[in-house]
N, CA, C and O atoms as a DFTB+ gen file, in Angstrom:
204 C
 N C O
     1  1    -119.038     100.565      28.392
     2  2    -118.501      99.927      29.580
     3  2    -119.365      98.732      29.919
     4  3    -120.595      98.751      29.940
     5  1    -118.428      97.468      30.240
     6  2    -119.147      96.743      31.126
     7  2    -118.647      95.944      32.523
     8  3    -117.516      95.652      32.913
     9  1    -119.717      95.763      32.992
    10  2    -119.693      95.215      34.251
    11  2    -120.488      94.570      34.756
    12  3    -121.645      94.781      34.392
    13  1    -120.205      93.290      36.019
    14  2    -121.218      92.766      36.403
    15  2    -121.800      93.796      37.305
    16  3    -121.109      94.162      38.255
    17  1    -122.896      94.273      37.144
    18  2    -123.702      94.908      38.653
    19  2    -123.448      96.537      38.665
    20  3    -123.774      97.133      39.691
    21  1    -122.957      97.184      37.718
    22  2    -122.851      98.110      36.927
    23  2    -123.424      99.099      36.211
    24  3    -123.119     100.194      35.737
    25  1    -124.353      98.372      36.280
    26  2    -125.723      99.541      35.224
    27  2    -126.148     100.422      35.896
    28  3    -127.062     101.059      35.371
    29  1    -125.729     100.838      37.243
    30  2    -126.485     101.853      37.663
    31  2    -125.591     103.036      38.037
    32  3    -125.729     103.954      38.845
    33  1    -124.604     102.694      37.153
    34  2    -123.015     103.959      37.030
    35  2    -122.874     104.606      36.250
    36  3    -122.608     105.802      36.128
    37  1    -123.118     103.521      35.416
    38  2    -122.374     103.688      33.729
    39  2    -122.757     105.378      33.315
    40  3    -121.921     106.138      32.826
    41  1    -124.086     105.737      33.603
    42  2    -124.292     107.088      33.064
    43  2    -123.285     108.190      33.623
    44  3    -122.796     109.089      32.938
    45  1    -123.071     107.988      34.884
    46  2    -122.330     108.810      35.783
    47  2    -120.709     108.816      35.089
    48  3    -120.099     109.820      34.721
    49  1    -120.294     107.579      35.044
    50  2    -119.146     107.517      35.005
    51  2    -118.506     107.928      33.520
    52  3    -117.315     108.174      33.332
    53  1    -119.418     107.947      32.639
    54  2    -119.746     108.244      31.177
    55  2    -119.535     109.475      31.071
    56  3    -118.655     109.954      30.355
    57  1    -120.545     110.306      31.974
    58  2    -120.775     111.831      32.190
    59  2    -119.422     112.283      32.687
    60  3    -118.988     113.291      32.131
    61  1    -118.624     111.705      33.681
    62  2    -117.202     112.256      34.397
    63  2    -116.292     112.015      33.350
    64  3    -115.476     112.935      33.305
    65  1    -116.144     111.365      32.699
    66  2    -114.722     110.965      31.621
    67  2    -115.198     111.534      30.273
    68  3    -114.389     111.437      29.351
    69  1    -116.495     112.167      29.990
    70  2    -116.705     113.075      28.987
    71  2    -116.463     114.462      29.196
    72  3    -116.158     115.366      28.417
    73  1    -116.732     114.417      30.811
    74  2    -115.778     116.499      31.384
    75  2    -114.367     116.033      30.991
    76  3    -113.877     116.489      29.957
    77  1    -113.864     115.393      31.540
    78  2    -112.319     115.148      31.162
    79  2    -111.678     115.181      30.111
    80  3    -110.714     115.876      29.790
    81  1    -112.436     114.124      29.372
    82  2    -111.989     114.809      27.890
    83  2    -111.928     116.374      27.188
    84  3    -111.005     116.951      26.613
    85  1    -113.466     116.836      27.528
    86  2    -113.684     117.834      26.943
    87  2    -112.459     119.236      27.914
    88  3    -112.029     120.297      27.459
    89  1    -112.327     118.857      28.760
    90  2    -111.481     119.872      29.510
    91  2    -110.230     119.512      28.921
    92  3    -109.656     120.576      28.692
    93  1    -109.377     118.367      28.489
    94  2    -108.361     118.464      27.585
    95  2    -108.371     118.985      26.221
    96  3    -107.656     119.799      25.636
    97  1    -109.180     118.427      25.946
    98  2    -109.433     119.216      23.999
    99  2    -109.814     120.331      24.458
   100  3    -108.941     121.023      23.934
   101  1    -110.337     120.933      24.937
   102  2    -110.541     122.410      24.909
   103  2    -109.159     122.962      25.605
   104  3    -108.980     124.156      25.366
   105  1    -108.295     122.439      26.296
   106  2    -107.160     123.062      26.411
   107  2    -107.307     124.471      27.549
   108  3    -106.682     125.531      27.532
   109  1    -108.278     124.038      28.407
   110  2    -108.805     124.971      29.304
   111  2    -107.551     125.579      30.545
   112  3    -106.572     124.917      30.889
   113  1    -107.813     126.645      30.940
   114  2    -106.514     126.839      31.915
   115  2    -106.971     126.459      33.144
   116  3    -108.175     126.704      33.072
   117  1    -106.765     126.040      34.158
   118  2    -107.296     125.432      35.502
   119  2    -106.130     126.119      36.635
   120  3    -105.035     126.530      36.251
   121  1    -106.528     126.157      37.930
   122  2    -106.007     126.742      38.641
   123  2    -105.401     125.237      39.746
   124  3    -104.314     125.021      40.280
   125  1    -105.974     124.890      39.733
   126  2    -105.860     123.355      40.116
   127  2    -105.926     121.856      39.213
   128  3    -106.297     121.720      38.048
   129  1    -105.449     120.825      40.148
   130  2    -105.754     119.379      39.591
   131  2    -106.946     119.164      39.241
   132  3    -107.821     119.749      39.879
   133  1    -107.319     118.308      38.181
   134  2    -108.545     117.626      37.919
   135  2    -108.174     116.214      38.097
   136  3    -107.312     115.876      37.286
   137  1    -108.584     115.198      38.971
   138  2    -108.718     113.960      38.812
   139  2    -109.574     113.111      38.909
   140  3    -110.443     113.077      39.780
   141  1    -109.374     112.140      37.797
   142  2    -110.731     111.456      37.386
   143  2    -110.277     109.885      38.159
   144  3    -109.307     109.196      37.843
   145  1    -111.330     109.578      39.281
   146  2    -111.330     108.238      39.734
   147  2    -112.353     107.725      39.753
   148  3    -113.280     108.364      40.250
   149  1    -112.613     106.347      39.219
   150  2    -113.988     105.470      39.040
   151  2    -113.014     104.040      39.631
   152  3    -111.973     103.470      39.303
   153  1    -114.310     103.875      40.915
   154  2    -114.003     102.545      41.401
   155  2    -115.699     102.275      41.693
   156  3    -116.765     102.802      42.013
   157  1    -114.991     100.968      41.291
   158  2    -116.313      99.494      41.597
   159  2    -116.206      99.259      42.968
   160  3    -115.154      99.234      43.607
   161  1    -117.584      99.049      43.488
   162  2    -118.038      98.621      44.348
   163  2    -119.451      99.013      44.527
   164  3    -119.934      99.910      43.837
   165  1    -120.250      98.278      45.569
   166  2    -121.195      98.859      46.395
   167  2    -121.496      99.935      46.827
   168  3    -120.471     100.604      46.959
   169  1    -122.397     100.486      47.132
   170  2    -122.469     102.184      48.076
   171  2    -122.210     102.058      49.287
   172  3    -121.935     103.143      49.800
   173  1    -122.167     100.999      50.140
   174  2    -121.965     101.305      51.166
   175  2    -121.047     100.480      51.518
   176  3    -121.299      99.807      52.518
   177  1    -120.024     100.316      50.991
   178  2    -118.553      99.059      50.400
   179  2    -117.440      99.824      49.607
   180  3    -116.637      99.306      48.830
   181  1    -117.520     100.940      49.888
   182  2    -116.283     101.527      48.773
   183  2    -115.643     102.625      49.985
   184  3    -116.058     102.873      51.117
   185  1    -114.474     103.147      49.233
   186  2    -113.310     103.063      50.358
   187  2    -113.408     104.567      50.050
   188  3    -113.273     105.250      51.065
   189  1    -113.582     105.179      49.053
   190  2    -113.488     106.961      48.455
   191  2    -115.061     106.936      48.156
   192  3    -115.871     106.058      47.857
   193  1    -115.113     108.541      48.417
   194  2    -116.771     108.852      47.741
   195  2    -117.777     109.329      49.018
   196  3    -117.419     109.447      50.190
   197  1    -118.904     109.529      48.565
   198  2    -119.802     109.972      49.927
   199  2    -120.759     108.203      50.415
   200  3    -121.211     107.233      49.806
   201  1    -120.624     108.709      51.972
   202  2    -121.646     107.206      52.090
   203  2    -122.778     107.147      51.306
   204  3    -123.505     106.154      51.346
C-alpha cells in the first residue's frame, strides 16, 4: 500500500485484510457480519473509529 502520510497504518490495515482473507479461505462459520473498513484520514479528522 501506498499513501501520502500513511506509514503509520499500513501495519494495521495489512493485519485487518489478512483476518479477512484468512476467514474466507478458511471458510469459517460466523454467527454474524464481518466488515472490513479502512479510511484515510487523521486521528482526530475521521468520521468512524475511536477518537
Amino acid at each position: 500500500m501506498y499513501g501520502r502520510g500513511s506509514v503509520d497504518d499500513k501495519d494495521n490495515t495489512a493485519t485487518d485484510l489478512m483476518v479477512m482473507l484468512l476467514l474466507k479461505r478458511s471458510n469459517a462459520t460466523l454467527d454474524r457480519n464481518v466488515l472490513f473498513l479502512a479510511e484515510a484520514g487523521e486521528e482526530r479528522n475521521v468520521k468512524f473509529g475511536p477518537d
